[in-house]
C-alpha positions in Angstrom: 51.0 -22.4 58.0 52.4 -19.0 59.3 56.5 -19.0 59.1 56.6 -19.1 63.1 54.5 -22.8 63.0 57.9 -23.7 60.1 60.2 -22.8 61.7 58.7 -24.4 65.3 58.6 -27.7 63.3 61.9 -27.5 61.4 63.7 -26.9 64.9 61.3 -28.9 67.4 63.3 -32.1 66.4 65.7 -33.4 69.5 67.2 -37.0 69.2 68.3 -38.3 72.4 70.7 -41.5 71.4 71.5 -42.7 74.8 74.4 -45.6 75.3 74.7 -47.8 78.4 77.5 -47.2 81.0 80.9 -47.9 79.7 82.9 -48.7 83.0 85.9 -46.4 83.9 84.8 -43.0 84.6 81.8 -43.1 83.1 78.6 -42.7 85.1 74.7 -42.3 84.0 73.3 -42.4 79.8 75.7 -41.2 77.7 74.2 -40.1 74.1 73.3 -36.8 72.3 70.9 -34.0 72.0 70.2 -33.1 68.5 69.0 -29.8 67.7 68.3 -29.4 63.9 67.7 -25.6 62.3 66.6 -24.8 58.6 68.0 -22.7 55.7 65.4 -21.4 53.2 61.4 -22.9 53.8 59.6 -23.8 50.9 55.9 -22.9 50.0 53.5 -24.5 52.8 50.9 -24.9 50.3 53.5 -27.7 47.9 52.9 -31.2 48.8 56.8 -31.7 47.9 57.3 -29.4 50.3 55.8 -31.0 53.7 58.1 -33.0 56.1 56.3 -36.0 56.4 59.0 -37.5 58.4 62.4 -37.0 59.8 65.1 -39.6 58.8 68.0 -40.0 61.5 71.5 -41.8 60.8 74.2 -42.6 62.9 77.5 -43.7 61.9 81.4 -44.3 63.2 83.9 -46.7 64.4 82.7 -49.1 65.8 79.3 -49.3 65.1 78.7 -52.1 62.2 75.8 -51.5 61.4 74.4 -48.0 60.5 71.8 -46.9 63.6 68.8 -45.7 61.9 65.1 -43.9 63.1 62.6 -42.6 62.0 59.8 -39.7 63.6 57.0 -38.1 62.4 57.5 -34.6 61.1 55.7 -32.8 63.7 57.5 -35.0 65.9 59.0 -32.4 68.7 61.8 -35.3 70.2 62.8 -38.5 69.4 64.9 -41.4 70.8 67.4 -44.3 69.9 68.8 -46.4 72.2 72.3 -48.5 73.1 74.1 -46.1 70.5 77.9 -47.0 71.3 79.6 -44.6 73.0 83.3 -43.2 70.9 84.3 -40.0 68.9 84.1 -39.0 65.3 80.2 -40.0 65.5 78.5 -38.9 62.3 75.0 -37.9 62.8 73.0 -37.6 59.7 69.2 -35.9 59.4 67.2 -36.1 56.3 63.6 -34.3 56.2 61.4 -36.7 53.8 58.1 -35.7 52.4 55.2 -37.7 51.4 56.1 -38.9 48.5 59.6 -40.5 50.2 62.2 -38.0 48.9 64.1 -36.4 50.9 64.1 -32.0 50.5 66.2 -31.4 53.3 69.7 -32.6 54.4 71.7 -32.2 57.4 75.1 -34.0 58.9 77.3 -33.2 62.3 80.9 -35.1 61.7 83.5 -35.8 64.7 80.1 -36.3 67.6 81.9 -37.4 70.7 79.4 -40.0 72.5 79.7 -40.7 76.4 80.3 -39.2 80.0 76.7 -37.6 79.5 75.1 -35.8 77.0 76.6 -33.8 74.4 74.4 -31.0 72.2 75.0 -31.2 68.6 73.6 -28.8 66.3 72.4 -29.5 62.8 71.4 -27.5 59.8 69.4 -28.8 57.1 69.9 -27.7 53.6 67.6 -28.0 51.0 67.7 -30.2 48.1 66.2 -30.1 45.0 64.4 -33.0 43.6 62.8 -34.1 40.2 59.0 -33.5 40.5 58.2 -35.7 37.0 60.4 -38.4 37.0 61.8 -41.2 39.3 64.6 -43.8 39.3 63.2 -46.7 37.2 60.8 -45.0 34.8 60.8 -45.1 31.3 60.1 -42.1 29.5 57.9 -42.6 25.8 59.0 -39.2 24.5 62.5 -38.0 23.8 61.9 -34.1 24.2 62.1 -34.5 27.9 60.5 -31.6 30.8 62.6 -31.6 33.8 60.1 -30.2 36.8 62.6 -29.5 39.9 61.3 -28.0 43.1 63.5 -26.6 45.5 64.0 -23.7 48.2 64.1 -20.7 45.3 66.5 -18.5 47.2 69.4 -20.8 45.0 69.4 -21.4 41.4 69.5 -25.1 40.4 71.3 -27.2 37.1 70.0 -30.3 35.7 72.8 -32.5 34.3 73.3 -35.5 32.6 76.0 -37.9 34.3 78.1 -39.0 31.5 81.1 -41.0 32.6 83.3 -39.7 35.3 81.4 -36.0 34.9 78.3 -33.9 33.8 76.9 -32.4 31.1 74.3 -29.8 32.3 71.2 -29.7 30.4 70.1 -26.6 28.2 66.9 -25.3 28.0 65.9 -25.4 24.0 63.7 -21.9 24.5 66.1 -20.0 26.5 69.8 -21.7 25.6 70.0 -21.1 29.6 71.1 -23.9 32.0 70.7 -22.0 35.2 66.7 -22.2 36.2 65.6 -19.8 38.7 62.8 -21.2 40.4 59.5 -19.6 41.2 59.4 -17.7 44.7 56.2 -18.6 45.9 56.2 -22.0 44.7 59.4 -23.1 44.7 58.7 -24.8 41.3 60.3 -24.7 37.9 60.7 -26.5 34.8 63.9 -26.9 32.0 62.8 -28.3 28.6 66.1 -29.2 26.7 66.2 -30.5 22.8 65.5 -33.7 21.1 67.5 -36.5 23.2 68.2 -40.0 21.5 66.9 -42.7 23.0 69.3 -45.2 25.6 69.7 -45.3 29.6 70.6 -42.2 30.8 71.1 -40.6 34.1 70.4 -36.9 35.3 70.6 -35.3 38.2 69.4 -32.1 39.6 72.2 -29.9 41.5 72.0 -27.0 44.0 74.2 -24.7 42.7 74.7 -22.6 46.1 75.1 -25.4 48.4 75.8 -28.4 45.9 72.9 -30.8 46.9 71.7 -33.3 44.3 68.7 -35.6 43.9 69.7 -38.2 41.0 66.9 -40.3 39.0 67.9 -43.1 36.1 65.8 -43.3 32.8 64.9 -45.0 30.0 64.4 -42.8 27.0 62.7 -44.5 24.4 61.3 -43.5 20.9 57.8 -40.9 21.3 58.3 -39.5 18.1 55.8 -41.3 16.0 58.6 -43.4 13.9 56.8 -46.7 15.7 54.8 -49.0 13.4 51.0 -48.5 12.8 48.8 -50.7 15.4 46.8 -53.2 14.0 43.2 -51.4 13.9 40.1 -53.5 14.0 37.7 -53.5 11.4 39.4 -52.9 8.5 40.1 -49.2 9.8 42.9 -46.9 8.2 45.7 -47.6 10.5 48.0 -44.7 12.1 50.9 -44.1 13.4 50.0 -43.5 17.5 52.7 -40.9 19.0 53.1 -42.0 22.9 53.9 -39.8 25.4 54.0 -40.6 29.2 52.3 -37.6 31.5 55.9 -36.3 33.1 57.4 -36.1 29.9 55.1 -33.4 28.0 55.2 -30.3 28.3 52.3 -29.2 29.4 
């Protein structure tokens, strides 16, 4: 994909959200025109990095409910209908890729809806995401490999939330906690020391523009301290050391 085809799909998205007529002055749709623009592109050949689909919010007084849509990511317009007209509209745009996690973020705050339409411009951000792990999973070794992907013109920090703050994670090779990621691929990778077992929570951060993707765990013990399985045949048993496919190092 040459960089003219990105940027045609990262800025080809126009949401039309049009709202009956209010009475008063009002007269005709009244709604807006969304035009959304990227920072930063990420490698067309990463599957992480493919908009699969855009993700549009809208918010405010008034509205109960959150309006949500969804269009495909080559999608060049989109529209959502009997959006309330009112001001201080918040207009939220999330670029998702296959696997359902979003890489790219985007809000316009204080969107004044009716008398017509109104242009609102948006700029996605990107936002880097776990590659290995997922909210839910359990991970069968302790010496955990955090693979983050991300636009690479920004460094990133992994952290662990602990309490009310963080604790970033250190990288046992390097003793470094900032990871540069690679500038074709956007990828990288932070391997920090022996962690105890327990529920624990990390999240990945942006350090430019402070965008996070957050995933739960449950460490348990990989270490080999499990008991021998019960081998058939009379075989010599031995300990079996257990270690789930994102949590090696390759």
């Amino acid at each position: 994909m040459t960089r003219e085809e990105m940027r045609r799909i990262l800025i080809l998205l126009t949401l039309l959200a049009l709202a009956g007529c209010g009475g008063g002055n009002m007269s005709g749709s009244s709604g807006i025109a969304l035009k959304v623009m990227s920072v930063g592109g990420f490698s067309s050949n990463a599957e992480h990095g493919r908009v699969d689909k855009y993700r549009v919010t809208v918010t405010g007084e008034g509205i109960e409910t959150p309006i949500e849509a969804e269009f495909p990511g080559d999608a060049e317009e989109g529209v959502i209908e009997e959006i309330p007209s009112g001001k201080d509209r918040t207009v939220e745009v999330e670029a998702i890729n296959p696997n359902g996690v979003a890489i790219k973020e985007g809000e316009a705050y204080e969107v004044k809806v009716g008398g017509g339409m109104t242009e609102v411009p948006i700029t996605l951000e990107s936002v880097p995401i776990f590659t290995n792990i997922a909210a839910g999973n359990t991970v069968e070794n302790t010496r955990l490999v955090f693979k983050v992907f991300s636009d690479p013109t920004n460094p990133v920090v992994v952290e662990e939330v602990v309490g009310a703050g963080v604790a970033p994670m250190i990288d046992a090779s390097t003793s470094l906690a900032e990871l540069y990621l690679n500038e074709s691929t956007g990828l990288g990778r932070i391997a920090p020391a022996l962690m105890e077992p327990g529920k624990r929570v990390f999240t990945v951060r942006d350090l430019v523009t402070g965008r996070t993707h957050q995933a739960g765990v449950t460490l348990v013990d990989g270490t080999g301290r499990r008991p021998a399985p019960i081998v058939p045949g009379g075989a010599a048993s031995a300990n079996v050391i257990s270690c789930s496919a994102f949590a090696c190092a390759p």
